[in-house]
C-alpha positions in Angstrom: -16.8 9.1 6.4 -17.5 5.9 8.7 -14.7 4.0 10.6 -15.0 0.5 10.6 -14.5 -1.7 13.5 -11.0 -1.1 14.7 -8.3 -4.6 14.1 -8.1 -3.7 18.0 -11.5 -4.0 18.8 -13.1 -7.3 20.7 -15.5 -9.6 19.1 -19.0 -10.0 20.9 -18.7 -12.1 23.8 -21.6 -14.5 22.4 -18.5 -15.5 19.2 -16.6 -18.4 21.2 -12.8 -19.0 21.2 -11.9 -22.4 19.4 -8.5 -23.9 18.5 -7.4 -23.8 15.1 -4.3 -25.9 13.6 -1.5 -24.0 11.4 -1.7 -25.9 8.4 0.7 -23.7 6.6 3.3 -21.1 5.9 4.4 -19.1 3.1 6.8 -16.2 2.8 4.9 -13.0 1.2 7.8 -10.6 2.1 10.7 -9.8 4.1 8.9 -9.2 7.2 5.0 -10.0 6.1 3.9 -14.0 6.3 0.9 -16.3 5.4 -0.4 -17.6 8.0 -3.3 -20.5 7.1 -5.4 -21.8 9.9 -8.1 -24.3 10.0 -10.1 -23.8 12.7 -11.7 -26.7 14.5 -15.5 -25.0 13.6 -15.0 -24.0 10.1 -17.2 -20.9 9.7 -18.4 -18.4 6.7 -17.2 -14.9 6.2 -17.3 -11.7 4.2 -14.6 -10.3 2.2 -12.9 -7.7 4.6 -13.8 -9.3 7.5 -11.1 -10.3 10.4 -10.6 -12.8 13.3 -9.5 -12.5 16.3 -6.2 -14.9 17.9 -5.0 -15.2 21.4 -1.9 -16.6 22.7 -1.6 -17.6 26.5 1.7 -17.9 28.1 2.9 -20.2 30.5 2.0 -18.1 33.6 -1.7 -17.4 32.0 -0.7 -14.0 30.6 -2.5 -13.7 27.7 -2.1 -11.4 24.4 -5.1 -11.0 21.9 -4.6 -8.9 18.1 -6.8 -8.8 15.0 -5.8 -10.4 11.8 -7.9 -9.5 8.6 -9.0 -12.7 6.6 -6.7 -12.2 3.1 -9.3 -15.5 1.7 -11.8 -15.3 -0.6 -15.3 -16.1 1.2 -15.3 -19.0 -1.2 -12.4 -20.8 -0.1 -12.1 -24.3 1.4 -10.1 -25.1 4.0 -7.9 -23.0 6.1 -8.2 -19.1 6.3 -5.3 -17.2 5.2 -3.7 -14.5 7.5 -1.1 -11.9 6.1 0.6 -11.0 9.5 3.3 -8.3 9.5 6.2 -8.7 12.1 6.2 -5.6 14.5 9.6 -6.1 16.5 7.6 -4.1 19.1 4.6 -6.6 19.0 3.5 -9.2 21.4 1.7 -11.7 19.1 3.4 -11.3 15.6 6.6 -11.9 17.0 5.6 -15.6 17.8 4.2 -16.0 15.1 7.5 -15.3 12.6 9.7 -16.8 15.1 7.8 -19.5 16.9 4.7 -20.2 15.4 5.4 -23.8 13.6 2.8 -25.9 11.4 0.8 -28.4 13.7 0.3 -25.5 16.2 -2.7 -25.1 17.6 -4.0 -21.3 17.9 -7.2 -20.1 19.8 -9.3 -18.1 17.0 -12.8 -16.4 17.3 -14.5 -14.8 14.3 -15.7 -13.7 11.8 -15.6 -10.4 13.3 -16.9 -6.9 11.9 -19.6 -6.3 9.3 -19.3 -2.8 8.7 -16.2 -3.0 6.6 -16.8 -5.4 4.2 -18.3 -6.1 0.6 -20.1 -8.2 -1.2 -20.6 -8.9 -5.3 -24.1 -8.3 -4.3 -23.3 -4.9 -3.6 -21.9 -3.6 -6.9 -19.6 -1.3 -8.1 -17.4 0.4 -8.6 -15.2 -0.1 -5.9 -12.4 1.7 -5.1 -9.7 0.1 -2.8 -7.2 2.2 -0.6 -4.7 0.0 0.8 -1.2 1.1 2.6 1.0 -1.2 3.5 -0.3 -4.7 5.2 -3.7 -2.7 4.9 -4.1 -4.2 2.0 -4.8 -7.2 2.9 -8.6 -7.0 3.5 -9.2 -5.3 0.2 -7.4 -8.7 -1.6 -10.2 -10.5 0.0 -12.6 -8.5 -2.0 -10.2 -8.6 -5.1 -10.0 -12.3 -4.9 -14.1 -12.6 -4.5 -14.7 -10.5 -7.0 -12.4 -12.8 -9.2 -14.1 -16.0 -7.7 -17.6 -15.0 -8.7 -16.4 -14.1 -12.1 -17.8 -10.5 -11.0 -17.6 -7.8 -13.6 -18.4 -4.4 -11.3 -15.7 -2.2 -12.2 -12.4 -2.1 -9.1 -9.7 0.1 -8.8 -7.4 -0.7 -6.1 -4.6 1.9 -4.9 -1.9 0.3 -3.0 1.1 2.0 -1.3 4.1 0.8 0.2 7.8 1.9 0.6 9.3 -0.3 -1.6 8.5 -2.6 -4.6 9.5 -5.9 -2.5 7.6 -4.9 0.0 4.3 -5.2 -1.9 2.1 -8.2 -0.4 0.6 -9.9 -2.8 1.8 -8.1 -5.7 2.3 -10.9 -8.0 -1.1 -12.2 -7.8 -2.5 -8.6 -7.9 -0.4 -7.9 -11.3 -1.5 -11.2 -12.4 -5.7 -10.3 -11.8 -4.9 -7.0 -13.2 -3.7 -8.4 -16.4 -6.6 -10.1 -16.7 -8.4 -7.3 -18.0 -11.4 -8.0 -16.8 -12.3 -4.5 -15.0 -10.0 -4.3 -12.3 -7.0 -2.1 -11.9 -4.4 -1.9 -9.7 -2.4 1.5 -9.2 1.0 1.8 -7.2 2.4 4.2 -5.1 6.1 3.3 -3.8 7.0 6.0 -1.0 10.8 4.9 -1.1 11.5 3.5 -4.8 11.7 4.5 -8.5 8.5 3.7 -10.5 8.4 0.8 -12.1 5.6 0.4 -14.6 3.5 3.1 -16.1 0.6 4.6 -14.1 2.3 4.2 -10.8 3.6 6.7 -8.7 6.6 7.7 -6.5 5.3 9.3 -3.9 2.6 9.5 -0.8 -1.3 10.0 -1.6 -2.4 13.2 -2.2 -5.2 15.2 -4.2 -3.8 15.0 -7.4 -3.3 11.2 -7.1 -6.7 10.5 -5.8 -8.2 12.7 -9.2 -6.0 10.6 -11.8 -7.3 7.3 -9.9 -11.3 9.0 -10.3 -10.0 9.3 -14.0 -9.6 5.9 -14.4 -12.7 4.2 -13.2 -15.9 4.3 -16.0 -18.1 5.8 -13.5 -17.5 7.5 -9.9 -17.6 5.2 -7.5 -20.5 3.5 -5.3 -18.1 2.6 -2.4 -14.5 3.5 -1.0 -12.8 1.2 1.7 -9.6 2.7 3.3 -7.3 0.1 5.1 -4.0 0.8 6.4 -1.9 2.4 9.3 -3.3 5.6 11.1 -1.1 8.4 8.9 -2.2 6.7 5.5 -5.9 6.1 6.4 -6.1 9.8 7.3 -4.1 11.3 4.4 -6.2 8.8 1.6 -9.5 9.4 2.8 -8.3 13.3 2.9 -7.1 13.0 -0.5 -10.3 11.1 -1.9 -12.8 13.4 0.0 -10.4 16.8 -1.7 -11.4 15.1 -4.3 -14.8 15.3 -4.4 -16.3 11.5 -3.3 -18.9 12.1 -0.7 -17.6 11.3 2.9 -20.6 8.8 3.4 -19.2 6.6 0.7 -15.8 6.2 2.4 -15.6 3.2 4.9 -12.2 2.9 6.9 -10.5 0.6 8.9 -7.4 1.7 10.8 -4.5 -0.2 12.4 -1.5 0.5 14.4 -3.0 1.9 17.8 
């Protein structure tokens, strides 16, 4: 198993800051926003990759987090940002409470190349995603869709709650397409509410149903979430027999 680039990690010095403009907000969930920035220097990306942001204060202090890119690598325009609000945070605070469209925002990126995928890199995927962790793996969901790719993707996603699910209409919505990708849910604090979901944390037994489900074991695993869920899915998916050097992780919350 291979850890990604940490959200918490720097870019490489040589990848300039530049100011980027908040075109946009929209609502996800009760404490999870879309955040979509056009930065001066439009640049290309891969699906699961992040940018960095930093905010300066008026004294100079200056606060720097990681934001995964929820956009398709095909999209025009701004980049769209699923930030959580951490009431302990520094940046995502500002962002939910500040942060107004017109801002400008200093942005570097793309950043990391280890955790992300490509249509050119086949299938089947399978897509581990706890909480706002998810939101890398709907960058792959929403390439795969853009490309009109076929490789077969199953994508896991747990939360506490059903309103708490980021993205879930547009992930119900691709799902129902029928088109090879599934979507599997795994509420840790609420009933189930559609058949083939689940109540409770990842486990073993969870991970085996989810193998069941794909046509062929599969090529590539990407883990994305807080530290506990990271730890307990790739666990779960190595218990249940996928080869640890399959299994690419990135990990948030330090």
């Amino acid at each position: 198993m291979t850890d990604a680039v940490a959200p918490a990690a720097s870019a490489p010095l040589a990848l300039p800051w530049q100011p980027a403009t908040l075109a946009a907000i929209a609502k996800q969930t009760a404490r999870v926003s879309s955040f979509f920035l056009a930065p001066q220097r439009p640049f290309a990306f891969e699906a699961g990759q992040h940018v960095d942001l930093r905010l300066t204060a008026p004294d100079g202090y200056q606060a720097e987090r990681s934001y995964s890119i929820a956009s398709a690598p095909e999209t025009t325009g701004p980049i769209e940002l699923a930030i959580e609000r951490l009431d302990d945070g520094e940046v995502s605070p500002y962002f939910h409470d500040v942060a107004a469209v017109g801002d400008e925002i200093e942005l570097r990126g793309p950043v990391g190349g280890h955790f992300a995928w490509n249509v050119r890199d086949g299938g089947p995927l399978l897509l581990l995603g706890g909480g706002s962790g998810v939101v890398p793996l709907v960058s792959m969901i929403r390439h795969r869709a853009a490309q009109a790719s076929r490789p077969p993707a199953l994508l896991l996603y747990s939360a506490r709650r059903w309103d708490e699910l980021v993205f879930r209409d547009e992930l119900l919505a691709l799902q129902g397409r029928r088109d090879g990708f599934d979507l599997a849910l795994a509420l840790t604090r609420d009933r189930v509410r559609r058949p083939g979901n689940y109540a409770r944390r990842v486990d073993k037994a969870m991970m085996t149903e989810l193998l069941a489900r794909l046509p062929q074991r599969p090529a590539q695993v990407f883990v994305c979430g807080g530290n506990p869920f990271v730890s307990a899915a790739a666990d779960a998916a190595i218990a249940a027999g996928i080869e640890p050097r399959l299994i690419r992780t990135e990990r948030y919350g330090q």
